[in-house]
Structures are given as C-alpha cells and as structure tokens.
NUKOLLO-457021 format. One record per atom (N, C-alpha, C): x, y, z. Coordinates in steps of 0.1 Angstrom, whole numbers, plus 5000, padded with zeros to 4 digits. Example, Ala and Ser with C-alpha at 12.3 -4.5 7.8 and 13.67 -1.06 7.14 Angstrom:
2
513249435078
512349555078
513249675078
512849785071
513749895071
512950005079
END
This chain:
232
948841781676
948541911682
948341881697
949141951706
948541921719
947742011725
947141961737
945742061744
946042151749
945342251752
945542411755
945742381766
946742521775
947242491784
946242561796
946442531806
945342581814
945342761811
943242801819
943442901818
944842981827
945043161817
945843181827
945243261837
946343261849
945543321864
945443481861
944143541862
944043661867
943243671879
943743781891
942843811900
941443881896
940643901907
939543931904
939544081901
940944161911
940644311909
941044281893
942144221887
942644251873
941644231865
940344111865
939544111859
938344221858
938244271871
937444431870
938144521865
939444531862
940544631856
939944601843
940344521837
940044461820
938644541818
937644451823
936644471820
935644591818
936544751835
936344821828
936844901817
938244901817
939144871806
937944901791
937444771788
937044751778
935644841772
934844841788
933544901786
934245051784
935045121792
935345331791
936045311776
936445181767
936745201754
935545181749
934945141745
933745141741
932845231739
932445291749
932045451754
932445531747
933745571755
934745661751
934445681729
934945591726
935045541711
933745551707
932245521710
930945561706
930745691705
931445751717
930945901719
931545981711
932845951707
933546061696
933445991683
932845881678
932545891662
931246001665
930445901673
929146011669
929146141673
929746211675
930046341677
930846401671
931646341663
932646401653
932146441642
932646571640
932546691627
932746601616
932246651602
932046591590
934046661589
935046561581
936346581580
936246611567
936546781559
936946751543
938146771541
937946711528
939646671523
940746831519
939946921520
940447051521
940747101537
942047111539
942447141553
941947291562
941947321558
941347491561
939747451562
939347391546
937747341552
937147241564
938047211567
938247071576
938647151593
939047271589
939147361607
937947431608
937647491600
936147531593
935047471603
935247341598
933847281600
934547211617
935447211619
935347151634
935347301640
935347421637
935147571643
933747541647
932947561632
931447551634
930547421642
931347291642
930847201653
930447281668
931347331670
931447381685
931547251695
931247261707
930947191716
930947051711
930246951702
930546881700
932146851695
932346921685
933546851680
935146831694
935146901701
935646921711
935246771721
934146761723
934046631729
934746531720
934046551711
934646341706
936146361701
936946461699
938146481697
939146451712
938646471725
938746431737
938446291742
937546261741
937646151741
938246051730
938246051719
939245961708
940445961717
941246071716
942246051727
942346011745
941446031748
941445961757
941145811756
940245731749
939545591749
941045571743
942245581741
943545511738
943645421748
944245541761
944645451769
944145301778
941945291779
942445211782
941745091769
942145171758
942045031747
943544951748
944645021751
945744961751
945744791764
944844821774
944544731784
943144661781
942344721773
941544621768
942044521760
942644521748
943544501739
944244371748
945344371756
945644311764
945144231767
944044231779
942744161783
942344071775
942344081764
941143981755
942243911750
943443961748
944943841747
945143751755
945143821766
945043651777
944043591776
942743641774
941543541777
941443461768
942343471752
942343341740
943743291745
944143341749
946243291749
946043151748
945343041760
945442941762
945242851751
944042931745
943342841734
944042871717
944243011717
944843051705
945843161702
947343101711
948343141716
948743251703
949143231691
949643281683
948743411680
947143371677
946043481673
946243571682
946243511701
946443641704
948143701708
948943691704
950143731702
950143821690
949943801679
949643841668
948843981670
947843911672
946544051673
946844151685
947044101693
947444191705
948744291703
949644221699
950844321693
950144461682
949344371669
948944481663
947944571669
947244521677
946244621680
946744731693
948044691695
948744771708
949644881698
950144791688
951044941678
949245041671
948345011668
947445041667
946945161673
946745131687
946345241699
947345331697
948845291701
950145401698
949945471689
949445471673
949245501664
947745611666
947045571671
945645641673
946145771681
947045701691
947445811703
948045931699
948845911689
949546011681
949046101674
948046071666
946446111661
945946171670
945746141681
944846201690
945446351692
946546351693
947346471700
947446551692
947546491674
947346611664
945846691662
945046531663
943546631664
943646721675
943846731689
943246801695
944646941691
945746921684
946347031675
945647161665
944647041656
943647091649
942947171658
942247081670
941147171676
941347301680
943147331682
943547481689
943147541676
943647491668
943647601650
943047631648
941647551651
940547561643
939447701648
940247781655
939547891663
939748001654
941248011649
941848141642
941048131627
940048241626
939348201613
940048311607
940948381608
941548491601
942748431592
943148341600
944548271594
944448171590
943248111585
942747991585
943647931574
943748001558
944347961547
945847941553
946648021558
947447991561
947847831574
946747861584
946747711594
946947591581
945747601574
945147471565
946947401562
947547511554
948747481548
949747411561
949847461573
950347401581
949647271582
948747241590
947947091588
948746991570
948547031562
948847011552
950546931552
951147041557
952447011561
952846891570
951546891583
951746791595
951646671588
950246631580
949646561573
950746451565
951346551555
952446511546
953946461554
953946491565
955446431571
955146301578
955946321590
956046221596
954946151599
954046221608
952646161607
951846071599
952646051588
951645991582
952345831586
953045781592
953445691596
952245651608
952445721616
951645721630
950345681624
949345761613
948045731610
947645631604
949045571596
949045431591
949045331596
949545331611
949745261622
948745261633
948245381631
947045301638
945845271630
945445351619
944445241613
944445081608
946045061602
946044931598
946244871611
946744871622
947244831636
946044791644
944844881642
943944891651
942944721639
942644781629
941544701623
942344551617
943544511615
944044401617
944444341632
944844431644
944644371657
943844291659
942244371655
940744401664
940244261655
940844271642
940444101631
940844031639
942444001641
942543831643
942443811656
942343911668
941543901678
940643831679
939543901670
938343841671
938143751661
939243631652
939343561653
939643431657
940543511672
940943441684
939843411692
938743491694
937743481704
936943381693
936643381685
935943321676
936043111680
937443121674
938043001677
938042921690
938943011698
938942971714
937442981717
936442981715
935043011718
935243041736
935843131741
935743231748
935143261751
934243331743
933043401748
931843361740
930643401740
929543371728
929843431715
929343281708
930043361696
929543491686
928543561691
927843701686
928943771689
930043721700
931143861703
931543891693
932743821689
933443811676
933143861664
931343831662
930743831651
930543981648
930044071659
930144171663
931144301662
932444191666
933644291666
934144321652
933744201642
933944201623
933244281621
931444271625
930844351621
931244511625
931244571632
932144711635
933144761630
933844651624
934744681615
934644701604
933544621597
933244641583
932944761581
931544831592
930844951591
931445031594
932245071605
932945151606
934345261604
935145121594
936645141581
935445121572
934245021567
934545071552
932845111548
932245121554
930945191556
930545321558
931845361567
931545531572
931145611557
930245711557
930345791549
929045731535
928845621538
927845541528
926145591536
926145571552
924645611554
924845701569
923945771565
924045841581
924145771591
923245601592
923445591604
924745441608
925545461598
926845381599
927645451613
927545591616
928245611626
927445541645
926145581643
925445491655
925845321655
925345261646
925645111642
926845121644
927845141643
929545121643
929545171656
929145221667
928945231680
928545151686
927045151687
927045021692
927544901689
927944831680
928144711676
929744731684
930644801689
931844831695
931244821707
930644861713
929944891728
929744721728
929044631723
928444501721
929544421727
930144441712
931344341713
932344381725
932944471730
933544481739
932844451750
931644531753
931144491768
930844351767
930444221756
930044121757
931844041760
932844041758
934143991766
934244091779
933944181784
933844291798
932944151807
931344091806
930544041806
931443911813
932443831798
932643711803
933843711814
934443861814
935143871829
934743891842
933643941841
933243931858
931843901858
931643771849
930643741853
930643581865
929843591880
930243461882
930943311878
930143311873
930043151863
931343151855
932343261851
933343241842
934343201849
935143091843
936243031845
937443121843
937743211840
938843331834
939443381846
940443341851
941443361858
941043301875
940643221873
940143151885
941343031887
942143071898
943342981898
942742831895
944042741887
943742601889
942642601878
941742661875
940642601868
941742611848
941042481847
941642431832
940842421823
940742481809
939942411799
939842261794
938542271788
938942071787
939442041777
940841951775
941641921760
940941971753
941542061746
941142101729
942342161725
942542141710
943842161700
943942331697
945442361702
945242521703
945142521690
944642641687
943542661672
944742781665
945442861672
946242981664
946943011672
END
C-alpha cells in the first residue's frame, strides 16, 4: 500500500466557502425537521395537517429545500478533506451523497407543491388524489434517491472521516449517530426530531471547525500528511 498523497490545496476563501457551506446545512436541515408537520399516510390527511401547521410548516418546508443547495458543497468539502487519506470512501460517498441532495431537491419542490394545495380545503379529496398520483409516478425515483443517496453518502463519508482521522473522532461518531436517529428513530420518541438535529449541527459544524480553524493543515499549500496507508 503506498502513503497518502499530500493534503489537497484549498484556499482560505474556499475553506470559509465549505465551512459555511456545512454550518447553513446544518441549520437549515435542524430547522425544518423540527418544524415539520406530523406527514399521514392518507394524502388529503397529510394537506390537512400541513394547512393546520400554519406558519410553521411553511418554514421547514423552505428551508428543506433550501439546505440542498449548500449540502451539495458541503458534501464536496468533506470529499476532499479524506480524498488524500481515503481516496475511494470519499469518491464513493461524495457521488452518493451528491445524487442524494439531487434527489432531496426534487422532493423539495414537490413539498413546497404540497404546501400551495394544502390551502384548498374544499378540494382537498380531490388534491389528496392528485398527490397520490405525483407520489405513484415518477417521483418516486427522485425520493429513492435521495433518501438512499443521502444516508449511504453521509455513511461512508463518515467512514472516510473516521479512517482518515481528519477530524476528531466524535465527528464521524456523530454523523452515524444522526443517521440512526433520524432514518430509523423518527417517529419512536418525541424528542428523536431535536437529537437528530443537533447531532447534524455537531457533526457538520465539527468538520466546518477543522476548516478554518488555525492550527489545521487542510489546504495549506505544500503541507503533507505523514506516511500512512490510504485506508479506502
């Protein structure tokens, strides 16, 4: 196996780019779980209850779509910062967690679809059936794609940071843990949606952290890691 190849060069503005990049995903993505309307599996019940949200549900449906774009550059970001160490992990994970965002983005545009419908409570039975329709076609490609895209990215990512020890290893540990809670926890305790927030906020702002913090080696021309066997 030969030793990782030096770090690669980022400037300082690209490293404030990433970093906030990562933190307005974080945010962004805290603010609309926890603000998002209870979803039922009845489509008409499901405009219903983002009607009666009001004001909230309207935020975190805005922002979901919005925190895409700069997940797609956070996403990025944390690919170069393992590339050196664990070339394949982040190739791998970065691709999926980039079809991922695509996939969310698509989503996004149908929720805030939902959010126009969800006004007409006269035609509601009829909307539901439309949703129903959106639901059952094409879309369901796009929603496939970004949930498996997003939570297999955001894995072997943070397998990548794990390995490459990158960053401290609570990052990583953090970014699993958000995942567990947040794909397979939701809906088990009330406060799985707070916890699956912060632990996103953590983990991202803790690689945000190891980009502009002095002391980090991450895109400082010339500067090289010391021999070690790329890991993935």
């Amino acid at each position: 196996m030969s030793p990782a190849a030096p770090t690669a060069t980022m400037s300082r503005p690209v490293r404030i780019l990433a970093a906030a990049s990562l933190v307005a995903t974080a945010v962004l993505s805290a603010v609309s779980v926890l603000l998002q309307p209870e979803f039922a599996a009845d489509p008409a019940a499901r405009l219903a209850g983002i009607a009666a949200a009001g004001t909230p549900a309207t935020v975190s449906m805005m922002t979901f779509a919005l925190s895409q774009l700069p997940f797609l550059v956070a996403v990025v970001a944390i690919g170069l910062l393992v590339r050196p160490r664990a070339p394949r992990l982040a190739w791998t994970g970065g691709v999926l967690a980039c079809l991922g965002g695509f996939g969310h983005t698509v989503f996004g545009g149908i929720a805030l679809a939902y959010l126009a419908l969800s006004g007409d409570a006269a035609h509601r039975p009829t909307l539901g059936a439309v949703v129903t329709r959106i639901e059952a076609g094409p879309a369901q490609l796009f929603m496939a794609m970004g949930l498996l895209g997003t939570v297999l990215g955001l894995l072997l990512l943070g397998v990548a940071l794990f390995r490459s020890r990158a960053v401290p290893r609570w990052v990583p540990v953090a970014l699993w843990a958000f995942l567990v809670v947040e794909f397979a926890g939701s809906g088990i305790s009330a406060w799985s949606a707070p916890a699956s927030g912060l632990l996103f906020v953590a983990s991202f702002g803790g690689v945000a952290l190891e980009l502009v913090r002095p002391a980090s080696r991450v895109g400082v021309p010339g500067a090289a890691l010391a021999p070690r066997p790329v890991v993935g």
